[in-house]
MITORTI-294316 format. One record per residue (C-alpha): residue in three letters; x, y, z; residue number from 1. Coordinates in nm, 4 decimals, always signed. Example, Ala and Ser with C-alpha at 12.3 -4.5 7.8 and 13.67 -1.06 7.14 Angstrom:
2
torse residu ala&east +1.2300&north -0.4500&up +0.7800&num 1
torse residu ser&east +1.3670&north -0.1060&up +0.7140&num 2
END
This chain:
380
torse residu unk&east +8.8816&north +8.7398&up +7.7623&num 1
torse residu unk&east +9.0746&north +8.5083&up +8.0050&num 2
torse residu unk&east +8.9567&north +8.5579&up +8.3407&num 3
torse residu unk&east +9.2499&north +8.4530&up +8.5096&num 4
torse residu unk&east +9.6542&north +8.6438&up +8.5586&num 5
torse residu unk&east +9.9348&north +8.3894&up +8.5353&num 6
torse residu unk&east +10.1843&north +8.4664&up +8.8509&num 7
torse residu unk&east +10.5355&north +8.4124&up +8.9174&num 8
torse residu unk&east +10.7065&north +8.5042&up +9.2693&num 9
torse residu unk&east +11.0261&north +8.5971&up +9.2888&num 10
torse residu unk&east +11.1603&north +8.5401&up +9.6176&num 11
torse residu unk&east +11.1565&north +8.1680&up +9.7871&num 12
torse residu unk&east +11.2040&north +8.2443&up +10.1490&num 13
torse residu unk&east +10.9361&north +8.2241&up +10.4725&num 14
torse residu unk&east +10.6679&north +8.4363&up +10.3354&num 15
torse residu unk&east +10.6578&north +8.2379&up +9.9967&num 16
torse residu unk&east +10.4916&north +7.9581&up +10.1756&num 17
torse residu unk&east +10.1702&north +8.1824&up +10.2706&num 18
torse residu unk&east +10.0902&north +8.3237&up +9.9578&num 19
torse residu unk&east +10.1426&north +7.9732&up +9.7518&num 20
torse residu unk&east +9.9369&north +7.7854&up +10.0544&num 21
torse residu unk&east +9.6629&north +8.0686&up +10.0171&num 22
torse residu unk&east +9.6894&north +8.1484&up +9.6364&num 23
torse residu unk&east +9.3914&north +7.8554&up +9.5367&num 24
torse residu unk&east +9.1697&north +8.0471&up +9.7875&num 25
torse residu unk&east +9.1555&north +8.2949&up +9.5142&num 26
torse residu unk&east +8.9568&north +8.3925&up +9.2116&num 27
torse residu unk&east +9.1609&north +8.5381&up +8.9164&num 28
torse residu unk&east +9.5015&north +8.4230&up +8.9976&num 29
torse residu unk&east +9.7313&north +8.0868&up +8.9156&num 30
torse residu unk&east +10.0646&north +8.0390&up +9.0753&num 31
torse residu unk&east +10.2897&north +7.8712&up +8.7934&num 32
torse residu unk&east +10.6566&north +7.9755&up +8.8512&num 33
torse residu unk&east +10.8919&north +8.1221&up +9.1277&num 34
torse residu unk&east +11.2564&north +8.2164&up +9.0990&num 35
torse residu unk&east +11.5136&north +8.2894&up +9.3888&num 36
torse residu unk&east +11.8579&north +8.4083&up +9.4052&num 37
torse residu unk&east +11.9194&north +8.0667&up +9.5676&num 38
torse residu unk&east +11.8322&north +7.8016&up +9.2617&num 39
torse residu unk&east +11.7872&north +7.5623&up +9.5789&num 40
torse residu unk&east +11.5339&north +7.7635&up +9.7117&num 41
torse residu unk&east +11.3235&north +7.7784&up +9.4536&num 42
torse residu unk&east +11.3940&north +7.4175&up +9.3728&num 43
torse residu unk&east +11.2292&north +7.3289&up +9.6521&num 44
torse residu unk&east +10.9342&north +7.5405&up +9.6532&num 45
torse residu unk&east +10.8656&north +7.4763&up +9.3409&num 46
torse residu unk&east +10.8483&north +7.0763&up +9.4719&num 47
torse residu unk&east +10.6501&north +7.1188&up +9.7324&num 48
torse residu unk&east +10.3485&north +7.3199&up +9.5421&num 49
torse residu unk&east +10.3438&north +7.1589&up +9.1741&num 50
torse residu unk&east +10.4953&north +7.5160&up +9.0073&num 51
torse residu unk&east +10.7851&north +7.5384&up +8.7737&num 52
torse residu unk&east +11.1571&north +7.6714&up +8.9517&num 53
torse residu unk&east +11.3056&north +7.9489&up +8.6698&num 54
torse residu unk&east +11.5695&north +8.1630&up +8.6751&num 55
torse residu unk&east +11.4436&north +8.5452&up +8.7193&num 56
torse residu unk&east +11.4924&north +8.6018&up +8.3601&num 57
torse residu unk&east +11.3159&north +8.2722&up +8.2661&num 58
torse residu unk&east +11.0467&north +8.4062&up +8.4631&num 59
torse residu unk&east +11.0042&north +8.7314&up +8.3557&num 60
torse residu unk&east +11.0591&north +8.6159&up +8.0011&num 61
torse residu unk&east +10.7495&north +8.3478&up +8.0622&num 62
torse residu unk&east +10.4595&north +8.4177&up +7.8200&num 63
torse residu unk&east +10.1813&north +8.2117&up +8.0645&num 64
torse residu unk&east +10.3520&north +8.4987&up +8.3582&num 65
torse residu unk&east +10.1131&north +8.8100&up +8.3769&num 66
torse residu unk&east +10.2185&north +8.9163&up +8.7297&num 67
torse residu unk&east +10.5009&north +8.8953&up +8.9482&num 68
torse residu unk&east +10.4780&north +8.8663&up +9.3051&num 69
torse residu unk&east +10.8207&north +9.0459&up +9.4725&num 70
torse residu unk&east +10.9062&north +8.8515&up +9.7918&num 71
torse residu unk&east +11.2696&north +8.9661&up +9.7811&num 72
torse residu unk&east +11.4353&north +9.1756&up +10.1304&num 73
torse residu unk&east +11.3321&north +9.5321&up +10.1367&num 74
torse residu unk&east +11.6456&north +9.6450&up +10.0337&num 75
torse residu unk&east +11.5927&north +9.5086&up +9.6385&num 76
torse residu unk&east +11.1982&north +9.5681&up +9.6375&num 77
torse residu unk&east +11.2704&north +9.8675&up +9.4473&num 78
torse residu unk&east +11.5069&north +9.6937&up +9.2179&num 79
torse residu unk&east +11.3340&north +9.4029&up +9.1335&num 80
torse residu unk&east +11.0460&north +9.5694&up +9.0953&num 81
torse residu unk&east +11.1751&north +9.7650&up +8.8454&num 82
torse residu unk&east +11.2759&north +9.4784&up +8.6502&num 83
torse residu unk&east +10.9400&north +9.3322&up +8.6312&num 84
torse residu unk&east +10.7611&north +9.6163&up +8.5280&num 85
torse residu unk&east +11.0510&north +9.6848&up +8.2347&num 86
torse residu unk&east +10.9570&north +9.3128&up +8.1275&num 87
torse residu unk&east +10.6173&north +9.4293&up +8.0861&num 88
torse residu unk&east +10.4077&north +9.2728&up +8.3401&num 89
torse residu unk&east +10.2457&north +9.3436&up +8.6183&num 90
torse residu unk&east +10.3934&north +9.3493&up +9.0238&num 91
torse residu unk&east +10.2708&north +9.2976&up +9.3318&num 92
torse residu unk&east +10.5065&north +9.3779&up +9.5912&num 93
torse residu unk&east +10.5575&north +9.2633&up +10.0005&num 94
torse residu unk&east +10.6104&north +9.5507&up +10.2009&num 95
torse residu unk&east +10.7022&north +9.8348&up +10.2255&num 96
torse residu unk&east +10.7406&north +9.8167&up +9.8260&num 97
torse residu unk&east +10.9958&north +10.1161&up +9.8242&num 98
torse residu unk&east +11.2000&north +10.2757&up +10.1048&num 99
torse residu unk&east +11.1959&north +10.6239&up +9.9599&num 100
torse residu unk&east +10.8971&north +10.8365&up +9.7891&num 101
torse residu unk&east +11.1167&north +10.9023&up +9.4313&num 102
torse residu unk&east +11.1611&north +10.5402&up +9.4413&num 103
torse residu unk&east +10.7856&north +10.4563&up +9.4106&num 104
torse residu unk&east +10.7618&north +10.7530&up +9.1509&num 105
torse residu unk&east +10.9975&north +10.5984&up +8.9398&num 106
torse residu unk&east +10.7880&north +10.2894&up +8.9283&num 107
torse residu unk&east +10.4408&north +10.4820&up +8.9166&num 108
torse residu unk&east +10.6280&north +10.6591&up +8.5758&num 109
torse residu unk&east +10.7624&north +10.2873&up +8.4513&num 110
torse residu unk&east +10.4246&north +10.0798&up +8.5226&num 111
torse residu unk&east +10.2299&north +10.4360&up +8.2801&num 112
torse residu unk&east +10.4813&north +10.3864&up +8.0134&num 113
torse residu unk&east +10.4413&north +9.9785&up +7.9689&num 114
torse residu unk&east +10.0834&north +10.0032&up +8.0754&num 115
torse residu unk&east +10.0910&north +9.8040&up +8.3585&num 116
torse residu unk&east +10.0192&north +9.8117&up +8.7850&num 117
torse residu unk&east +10.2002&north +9.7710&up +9.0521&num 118
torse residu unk&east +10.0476&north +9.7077&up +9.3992&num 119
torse residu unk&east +10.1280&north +9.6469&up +9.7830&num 120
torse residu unk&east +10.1019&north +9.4273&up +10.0575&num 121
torse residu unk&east +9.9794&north +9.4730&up +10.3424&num 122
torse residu unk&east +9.6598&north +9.3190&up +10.3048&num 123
torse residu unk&east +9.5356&north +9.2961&up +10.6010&num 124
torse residu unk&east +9.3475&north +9.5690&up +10.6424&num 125
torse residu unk&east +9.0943&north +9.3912&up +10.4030&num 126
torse residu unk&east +9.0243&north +9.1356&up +10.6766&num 127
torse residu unk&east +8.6717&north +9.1411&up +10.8181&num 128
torse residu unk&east +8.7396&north +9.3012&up +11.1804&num 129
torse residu unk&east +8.9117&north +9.6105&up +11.0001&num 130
torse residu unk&east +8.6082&north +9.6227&up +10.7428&num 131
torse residu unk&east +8.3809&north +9.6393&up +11.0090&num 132
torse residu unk&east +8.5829&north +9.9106&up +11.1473&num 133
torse residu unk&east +8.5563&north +10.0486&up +10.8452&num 134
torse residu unk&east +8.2168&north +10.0375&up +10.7866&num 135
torse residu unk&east +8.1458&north +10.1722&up +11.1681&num 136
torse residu unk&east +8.3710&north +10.4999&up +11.0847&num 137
torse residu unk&east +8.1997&north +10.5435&up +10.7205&num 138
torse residu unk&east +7.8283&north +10.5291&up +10.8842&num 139
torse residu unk&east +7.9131&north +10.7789&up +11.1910&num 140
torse residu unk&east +7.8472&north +10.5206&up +11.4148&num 141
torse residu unk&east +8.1624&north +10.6546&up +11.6389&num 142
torse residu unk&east +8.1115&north +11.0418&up +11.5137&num 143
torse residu unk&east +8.3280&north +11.2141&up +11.3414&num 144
torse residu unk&east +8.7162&north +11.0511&up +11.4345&num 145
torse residu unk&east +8.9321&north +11.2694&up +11.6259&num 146
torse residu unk&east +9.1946&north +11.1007&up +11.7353&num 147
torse residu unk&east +9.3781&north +10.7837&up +11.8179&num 148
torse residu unk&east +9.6572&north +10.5630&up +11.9570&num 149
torse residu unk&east +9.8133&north +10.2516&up +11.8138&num 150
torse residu unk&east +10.0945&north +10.0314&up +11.9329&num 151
torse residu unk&east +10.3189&north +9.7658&up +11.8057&num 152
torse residu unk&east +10.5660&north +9.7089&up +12.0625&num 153
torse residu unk&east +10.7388&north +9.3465&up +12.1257&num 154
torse residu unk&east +11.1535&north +9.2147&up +12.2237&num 155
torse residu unk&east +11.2195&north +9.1905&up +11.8325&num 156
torse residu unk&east +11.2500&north +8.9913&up +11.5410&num 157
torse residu unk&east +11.5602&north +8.7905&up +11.6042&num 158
torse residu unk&east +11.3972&north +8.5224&up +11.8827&num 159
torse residu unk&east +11.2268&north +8.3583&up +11.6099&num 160
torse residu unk&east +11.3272&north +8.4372&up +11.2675&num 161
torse residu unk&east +11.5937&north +8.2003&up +11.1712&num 162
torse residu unk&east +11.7648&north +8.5148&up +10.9402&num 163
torse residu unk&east +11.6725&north +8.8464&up +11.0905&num 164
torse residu unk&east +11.9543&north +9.0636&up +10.9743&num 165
torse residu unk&east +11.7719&north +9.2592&up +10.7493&num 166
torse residu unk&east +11.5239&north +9.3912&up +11.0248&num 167
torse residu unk&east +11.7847&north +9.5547&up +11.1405&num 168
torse residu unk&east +11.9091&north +9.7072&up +10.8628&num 169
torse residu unk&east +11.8413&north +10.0419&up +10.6188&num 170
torse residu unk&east +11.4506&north +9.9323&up +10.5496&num 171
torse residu unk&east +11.4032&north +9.7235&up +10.8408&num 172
torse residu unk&east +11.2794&north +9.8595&up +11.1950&num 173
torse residu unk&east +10.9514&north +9.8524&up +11.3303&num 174
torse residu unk&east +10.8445&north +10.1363&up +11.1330&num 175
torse residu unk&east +10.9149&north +9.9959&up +10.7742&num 176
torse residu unk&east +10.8526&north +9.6393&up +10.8846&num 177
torse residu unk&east +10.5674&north +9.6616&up +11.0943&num 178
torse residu unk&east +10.4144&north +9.9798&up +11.0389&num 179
torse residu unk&east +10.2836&north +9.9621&up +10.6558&num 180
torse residu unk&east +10.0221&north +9.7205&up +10.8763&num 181
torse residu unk&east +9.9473&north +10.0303&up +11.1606&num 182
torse residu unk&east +9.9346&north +10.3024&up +10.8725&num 183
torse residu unk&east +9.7814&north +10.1244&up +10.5941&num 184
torse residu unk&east +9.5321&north +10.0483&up +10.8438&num 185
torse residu unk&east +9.4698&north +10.4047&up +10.9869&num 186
torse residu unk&east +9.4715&north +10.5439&up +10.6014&num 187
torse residu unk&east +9.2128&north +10.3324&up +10.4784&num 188
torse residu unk&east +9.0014&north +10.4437&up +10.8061&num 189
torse residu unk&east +9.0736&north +10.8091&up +10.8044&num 190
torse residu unk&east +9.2001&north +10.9287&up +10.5321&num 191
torse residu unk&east +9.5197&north +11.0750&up +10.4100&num 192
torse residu unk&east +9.8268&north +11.1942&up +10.6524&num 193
torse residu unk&east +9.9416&north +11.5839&up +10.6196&num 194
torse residu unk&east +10.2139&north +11.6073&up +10.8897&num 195
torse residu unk&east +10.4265&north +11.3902&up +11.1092&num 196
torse residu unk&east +10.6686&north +11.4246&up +11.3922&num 197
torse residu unk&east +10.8680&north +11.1909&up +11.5427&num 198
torse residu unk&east +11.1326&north +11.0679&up +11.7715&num 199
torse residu unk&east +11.3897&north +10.7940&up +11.7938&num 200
torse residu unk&east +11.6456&north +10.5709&up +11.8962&num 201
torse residu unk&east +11.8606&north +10.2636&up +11.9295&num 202
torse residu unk&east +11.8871&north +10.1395&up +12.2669&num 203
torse residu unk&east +12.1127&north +9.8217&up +12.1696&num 204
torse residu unk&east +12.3371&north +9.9008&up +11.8952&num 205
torse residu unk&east +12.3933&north +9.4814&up +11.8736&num 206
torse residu unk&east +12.1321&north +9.2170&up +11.9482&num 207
torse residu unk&east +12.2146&north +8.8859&up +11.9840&num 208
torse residu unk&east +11.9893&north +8.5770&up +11.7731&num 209
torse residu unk&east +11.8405&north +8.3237&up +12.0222&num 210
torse residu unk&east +11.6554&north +8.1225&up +11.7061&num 211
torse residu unk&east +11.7876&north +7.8706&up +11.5375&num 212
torse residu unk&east +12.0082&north +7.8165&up +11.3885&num 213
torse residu unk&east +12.2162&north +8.0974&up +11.4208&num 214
torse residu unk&east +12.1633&north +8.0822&up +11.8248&num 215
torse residu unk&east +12.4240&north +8.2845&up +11.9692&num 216
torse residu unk&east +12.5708&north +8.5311&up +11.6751&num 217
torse residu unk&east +12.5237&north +8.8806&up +11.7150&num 218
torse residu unk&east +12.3224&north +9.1257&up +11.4457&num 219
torse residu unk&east +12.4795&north +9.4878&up +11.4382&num 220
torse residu unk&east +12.1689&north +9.7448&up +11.4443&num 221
torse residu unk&east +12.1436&north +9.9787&up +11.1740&num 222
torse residu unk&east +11.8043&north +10.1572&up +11.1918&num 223
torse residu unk&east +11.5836&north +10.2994&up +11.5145&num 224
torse residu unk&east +11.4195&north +10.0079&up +11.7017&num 225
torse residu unk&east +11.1917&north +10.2996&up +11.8706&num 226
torse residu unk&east +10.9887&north +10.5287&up +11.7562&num 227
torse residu unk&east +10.7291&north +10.7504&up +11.9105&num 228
torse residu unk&east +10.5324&north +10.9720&up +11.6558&num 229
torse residu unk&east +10.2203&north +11.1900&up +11.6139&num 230
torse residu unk&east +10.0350&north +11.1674&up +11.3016&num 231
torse residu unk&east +9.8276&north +11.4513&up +11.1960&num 232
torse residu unk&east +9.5437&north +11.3609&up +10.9756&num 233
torse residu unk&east +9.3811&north +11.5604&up +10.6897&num 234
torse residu unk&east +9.0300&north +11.5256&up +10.8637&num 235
torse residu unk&east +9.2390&north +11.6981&up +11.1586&num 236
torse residu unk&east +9.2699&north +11.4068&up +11.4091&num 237
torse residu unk&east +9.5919&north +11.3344&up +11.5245&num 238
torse residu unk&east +9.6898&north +10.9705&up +11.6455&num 239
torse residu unk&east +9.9716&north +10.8735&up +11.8663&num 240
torse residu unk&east +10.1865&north +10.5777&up +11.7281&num 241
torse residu unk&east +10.4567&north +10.3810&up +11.9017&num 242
torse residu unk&east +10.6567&north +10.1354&up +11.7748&num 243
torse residu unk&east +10.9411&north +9.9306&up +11.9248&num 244
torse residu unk&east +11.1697&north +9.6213&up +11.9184&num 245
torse residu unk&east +11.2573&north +9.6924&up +12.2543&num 246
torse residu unk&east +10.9603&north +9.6259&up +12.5124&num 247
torse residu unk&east +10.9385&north +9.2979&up +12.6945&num 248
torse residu unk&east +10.5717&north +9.3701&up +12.7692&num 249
torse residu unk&east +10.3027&north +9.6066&up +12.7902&num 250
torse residu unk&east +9.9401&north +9.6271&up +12.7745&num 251
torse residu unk&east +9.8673&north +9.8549&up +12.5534&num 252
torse residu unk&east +9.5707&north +9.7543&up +12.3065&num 253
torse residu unk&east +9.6970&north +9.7847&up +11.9604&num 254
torse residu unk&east +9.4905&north +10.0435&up +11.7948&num 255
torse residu unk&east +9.1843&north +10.3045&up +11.9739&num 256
torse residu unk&east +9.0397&north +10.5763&up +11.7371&num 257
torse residu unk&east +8.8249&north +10.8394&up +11.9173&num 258
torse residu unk&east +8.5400&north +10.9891&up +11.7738&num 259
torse residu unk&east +8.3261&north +11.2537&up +11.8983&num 260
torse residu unk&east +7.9850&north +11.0332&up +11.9817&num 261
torse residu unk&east +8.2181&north +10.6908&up +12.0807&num 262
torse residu unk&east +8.5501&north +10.4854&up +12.0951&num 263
torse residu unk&east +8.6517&north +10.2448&up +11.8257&num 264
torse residu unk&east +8.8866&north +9.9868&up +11.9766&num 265
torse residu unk&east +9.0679&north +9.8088&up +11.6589&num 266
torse residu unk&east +9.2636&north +9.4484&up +11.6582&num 267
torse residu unk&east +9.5990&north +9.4067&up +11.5716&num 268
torse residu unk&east +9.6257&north +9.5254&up +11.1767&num 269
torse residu unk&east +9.8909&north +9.2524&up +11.1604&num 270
torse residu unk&east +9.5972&north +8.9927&up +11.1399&num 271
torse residu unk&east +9.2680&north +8.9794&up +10.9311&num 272
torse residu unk&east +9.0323&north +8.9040&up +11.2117&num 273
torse residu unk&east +9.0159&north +9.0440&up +11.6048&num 274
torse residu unk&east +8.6874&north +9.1529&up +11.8007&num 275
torse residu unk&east +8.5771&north +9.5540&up +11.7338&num 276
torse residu unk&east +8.4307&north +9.7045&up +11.9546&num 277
torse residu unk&east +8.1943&north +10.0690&up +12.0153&num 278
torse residu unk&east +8.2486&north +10.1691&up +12.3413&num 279
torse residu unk&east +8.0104&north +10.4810&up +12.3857&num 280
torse residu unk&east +8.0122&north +10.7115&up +12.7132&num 281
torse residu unk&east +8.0309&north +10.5579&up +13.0371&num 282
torse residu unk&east +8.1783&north +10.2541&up +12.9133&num 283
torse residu unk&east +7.8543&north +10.1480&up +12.7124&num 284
torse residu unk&east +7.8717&north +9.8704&up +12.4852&num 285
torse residu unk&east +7.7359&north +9.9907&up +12.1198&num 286
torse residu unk&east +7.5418&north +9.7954&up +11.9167&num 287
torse residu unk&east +7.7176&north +9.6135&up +11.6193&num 288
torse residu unk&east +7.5659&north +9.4882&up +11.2798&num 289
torse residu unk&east +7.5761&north +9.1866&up +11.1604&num 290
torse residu unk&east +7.8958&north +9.1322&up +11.0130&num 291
torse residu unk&east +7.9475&north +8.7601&up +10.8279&num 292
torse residu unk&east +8.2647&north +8.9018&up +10.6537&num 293
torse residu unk&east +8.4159&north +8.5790&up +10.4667&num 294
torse residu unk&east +8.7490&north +8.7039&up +10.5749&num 295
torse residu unk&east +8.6681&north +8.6929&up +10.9168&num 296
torse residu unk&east +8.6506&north +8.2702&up +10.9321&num 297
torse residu unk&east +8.9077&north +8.1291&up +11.0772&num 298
torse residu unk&east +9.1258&north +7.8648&up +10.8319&num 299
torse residu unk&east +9.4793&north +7.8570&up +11.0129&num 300
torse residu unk&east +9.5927&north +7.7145&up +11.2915&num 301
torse residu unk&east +9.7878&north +7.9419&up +11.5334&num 302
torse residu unk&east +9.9414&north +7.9478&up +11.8737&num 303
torse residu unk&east +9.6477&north +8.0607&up +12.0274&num 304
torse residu unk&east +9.4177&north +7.9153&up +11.8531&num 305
torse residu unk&east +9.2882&north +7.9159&up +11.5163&num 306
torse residu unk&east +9.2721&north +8.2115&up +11.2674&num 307
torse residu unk&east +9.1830&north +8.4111&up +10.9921&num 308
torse residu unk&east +9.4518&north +8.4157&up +10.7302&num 309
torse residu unk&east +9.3661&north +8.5786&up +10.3813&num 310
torse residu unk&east +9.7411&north +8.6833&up +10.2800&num 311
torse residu unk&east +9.7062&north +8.7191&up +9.9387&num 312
torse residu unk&east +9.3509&north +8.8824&up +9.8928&num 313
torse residu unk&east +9.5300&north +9.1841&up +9.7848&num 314
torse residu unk&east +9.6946&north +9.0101&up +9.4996&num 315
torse residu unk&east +9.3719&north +8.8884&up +9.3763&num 316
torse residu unk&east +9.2099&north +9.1723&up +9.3954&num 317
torse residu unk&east +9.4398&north +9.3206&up +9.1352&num 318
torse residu unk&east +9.4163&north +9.0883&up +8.9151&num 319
torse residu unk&east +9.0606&north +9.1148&up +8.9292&num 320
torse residu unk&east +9.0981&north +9.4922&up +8.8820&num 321
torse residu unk&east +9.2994&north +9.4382&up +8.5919&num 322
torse residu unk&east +9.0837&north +9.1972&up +8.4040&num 323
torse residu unk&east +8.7646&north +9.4062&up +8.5061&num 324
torse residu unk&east +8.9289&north +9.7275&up +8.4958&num 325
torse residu unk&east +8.8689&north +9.9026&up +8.7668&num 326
torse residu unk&east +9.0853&north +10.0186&up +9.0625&num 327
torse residu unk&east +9.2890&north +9.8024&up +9.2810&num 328
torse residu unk&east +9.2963&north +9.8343&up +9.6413&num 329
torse residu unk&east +9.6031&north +9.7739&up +9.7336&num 330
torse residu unk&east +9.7593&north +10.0172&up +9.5001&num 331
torse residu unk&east +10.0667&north +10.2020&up +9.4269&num 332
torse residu unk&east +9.9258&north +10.5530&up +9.5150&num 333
torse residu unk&east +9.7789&north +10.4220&up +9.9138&num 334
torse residu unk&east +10.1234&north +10.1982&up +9.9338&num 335
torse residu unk&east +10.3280&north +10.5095&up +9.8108&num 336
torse residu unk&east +10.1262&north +10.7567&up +10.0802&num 337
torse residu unk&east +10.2151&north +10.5279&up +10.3425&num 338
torse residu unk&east +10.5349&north +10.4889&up +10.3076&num 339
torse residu unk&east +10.5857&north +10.8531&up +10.2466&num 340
torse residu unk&east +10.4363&north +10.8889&up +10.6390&num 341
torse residu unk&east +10.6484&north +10.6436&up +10.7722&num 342
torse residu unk&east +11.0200&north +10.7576&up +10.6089&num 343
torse residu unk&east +10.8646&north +11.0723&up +10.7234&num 344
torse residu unk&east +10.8156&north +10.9674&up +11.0676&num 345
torse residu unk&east +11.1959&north +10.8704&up +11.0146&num 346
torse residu unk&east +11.3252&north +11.1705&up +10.8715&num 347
torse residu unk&east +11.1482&north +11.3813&up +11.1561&num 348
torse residu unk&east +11.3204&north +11.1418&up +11.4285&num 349
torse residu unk&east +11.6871&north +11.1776&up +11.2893&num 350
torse residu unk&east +11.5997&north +11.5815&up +11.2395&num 351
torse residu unk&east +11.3664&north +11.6798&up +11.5531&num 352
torse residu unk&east +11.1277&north +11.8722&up +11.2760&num 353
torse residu unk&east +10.7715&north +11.8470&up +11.1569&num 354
torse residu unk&east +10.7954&north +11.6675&up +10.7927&num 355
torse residu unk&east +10.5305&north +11.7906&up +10.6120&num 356
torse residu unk&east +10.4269&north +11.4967&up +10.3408&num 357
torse residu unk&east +10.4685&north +11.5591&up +10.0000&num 358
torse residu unk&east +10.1987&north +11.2771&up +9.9070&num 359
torse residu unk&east +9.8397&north +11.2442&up +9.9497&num 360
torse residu unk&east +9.5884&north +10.9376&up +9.8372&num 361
torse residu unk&east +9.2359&north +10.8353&up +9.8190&num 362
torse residu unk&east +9.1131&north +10.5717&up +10.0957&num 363
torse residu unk&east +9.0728&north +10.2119&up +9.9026&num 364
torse residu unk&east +8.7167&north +10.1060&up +9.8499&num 365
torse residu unk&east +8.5568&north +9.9452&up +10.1437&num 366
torse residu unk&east +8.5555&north +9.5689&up +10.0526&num 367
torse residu unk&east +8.2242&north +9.4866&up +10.2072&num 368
torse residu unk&east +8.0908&north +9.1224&up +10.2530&num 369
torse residu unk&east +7.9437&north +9.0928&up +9.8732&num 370
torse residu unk&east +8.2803&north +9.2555&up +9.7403&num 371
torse residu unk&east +8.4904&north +9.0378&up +9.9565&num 372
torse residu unk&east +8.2828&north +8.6700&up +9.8675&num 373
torse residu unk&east +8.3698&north +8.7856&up +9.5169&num 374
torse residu unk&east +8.6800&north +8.7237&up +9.5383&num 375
torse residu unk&east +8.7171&north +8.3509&up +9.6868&num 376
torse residu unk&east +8.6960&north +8.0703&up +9.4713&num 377
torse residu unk&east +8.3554&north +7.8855&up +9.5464&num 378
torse residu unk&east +8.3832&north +7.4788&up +9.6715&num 379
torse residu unk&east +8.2458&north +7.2716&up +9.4420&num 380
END
């Protein structure tokens, strides 16, 4: 039985670079192809990590390619997807994998009839601070969870990205960009989401790019840059999220959850690592346990210092489901759930209604420190 998945990525642009830099971390997966729309693209990718530069069909016609990793805009996820699980293999997408609920049951119904998975960045929420989270909620330490803010709130995309039309487009926004991160996060936490409500708006219909090196041209926007919502939660806690391209600072802390014996304060669910903390009454500090998650070291350099970057655990973690079969984490059902709340939260903006949600999912398996050492390659 071969105990590792051949993968190709389709898609060449900035977030190509993580997952081929952190791919050899990895047990059960090998990078060998990638394919762009641009042929230059994945020219030079394919260069610059040792991997063969294909055409899509060359790639999906492969016989060493197992699973595809879709790195294309949001707008073709769905697509593209499509394509690679009518080829046969297996996809792993970038999020948010679909922009619509009967998009991701399409794929769910073509991944059953060629017997093969799909699954769904984000990751993150299998990095060691939001384990430990995890593992504080699961074990009571913070009571039974009641309720909750969370807060992703920055000037926007197009000050650094050196192409950031498509955040402002149909599948862009804070909510479909940034938010599979927030609600991925609070799912795997607390559970499933029943109910949302929501409201929006666009408080520059243009933005102008200050990166390079499009400095100076101006991006039409196409999709609410902020959104304030209420999340109801099956477990009956309800959580405040607010999202927006349009703050130039604030101080909110990115994610509280209340519980009814103590306060859970959560790091950003953009990154893998952070400092939790149990804040019981009076301000008390609670006790933590020892907590040597292996996603929790620090291996990238970043403007503030180093950090932990483990892009690409999900992906291995699939493969490893496949080839010991057994559920993936990251899968289709938790993606499809969470992007269910969050065209919901959408949906409820442009209509001023509750939107009920017409999905439901289990919470992924905790991926404890055992579980998580598992997966890394070990130095020789």
């Amino acid at each position: 039985m071969a105990n590792v998945l051949g993968v190709g990525i389709i898609g060449c642009g900035n977030i190509s670079t993580s997952y081929l830099k952190l791919a050899p971390l990895f047990k059960g997966i090998k990078v060998r192809a990638c394919a762009d729309i641009n042929p230059d693209a994945a020219r030079m990718r394919a260069e610059e990590y040792g991997i063969r530069a294909e055409t899509v069909e060359e790639l999906l016609a492969a016989s060493d390619i197992d699973m595809v990793v879709n790195l294309t805009v949001p707008a073709v996820h769905y697509a593209v997807s499509a394509q690679v699980l009518d080829a046969g293999k297996h996809v792993y997408s970038e999020k948010p994998f679909v922009l619509s609920v009967e998009e991701g049951r399409d794929l769910a119904e073509r991944a059953a009839r060629h017997g093969v998975r799909v699954g769904s960045a984000p990751d993150t929420f299998l990095g060691g601070a939001h384990q430990l989270a995890r593992h504080l909620v699961d074990t009571g330490a913070a009571g039974r969870i009641t309720g909750g803010t969370c807060h992703v709130l920055s000037p926007g995309m197009e000050h650094w990205h050196p192409n950031p039309d498509f955040f402002f487009k149909p599948g862009g926004g804070p909510i479909l960009d940034l938010g599979p991160y927030y609600i991925s996060n609070l799912v795997q936490l607390i559970g499933p989401v029943v109910r949302v409500a929501a409201m929006t708006s666009v408080p520059s219909p243009e933005r102008k790019i200050t990166s390079e090196p499009r400095f100076g041209e101006m991006i039409k926007v196409e999709t609410p840059t902020t959104v304030h919502a209420v999340l109801e939660f099956a477990n009956g806690a309800l959580v405040t999220l607010g999202a927006s391209w349009d703050v130039k600072t604030h101080g909110h802390r990115p994610m509280e959850l209340y519980g009814t014996e103590a306060s859970l304060i959560v790091p950003d669910p953009n990154f893998f690592g952070g400092k939790v903390e149990l804040i019981e009454s009076g301000g008390k500090q609670g006790d933590l346990p020892a907590w040597d998650h292996p996603f929790s070291v620090p291996n990238q350099e970043h403007k503030q210092g180093m950090m932990a970057n483990y892009r690409t655990a999900g992906l291995a973690d699939m493969a490893l489901a496949i080839l010991e079969d057994r559920p993936h984490r990251c899968s289709l059902e938790f993606a499809l759930h969470v992007v269910d709340v969050m065209t919901a939260i959408l949906h409820s903006g442009e209509t001023g209604k509750f939107i009920q949600l017409t999905t439901s999912c289990d919470q992924p398996a905790p991926l404890g420190l055992k579980e998580a050492a598992l997966l890394l390659n070990t130095k020789d």
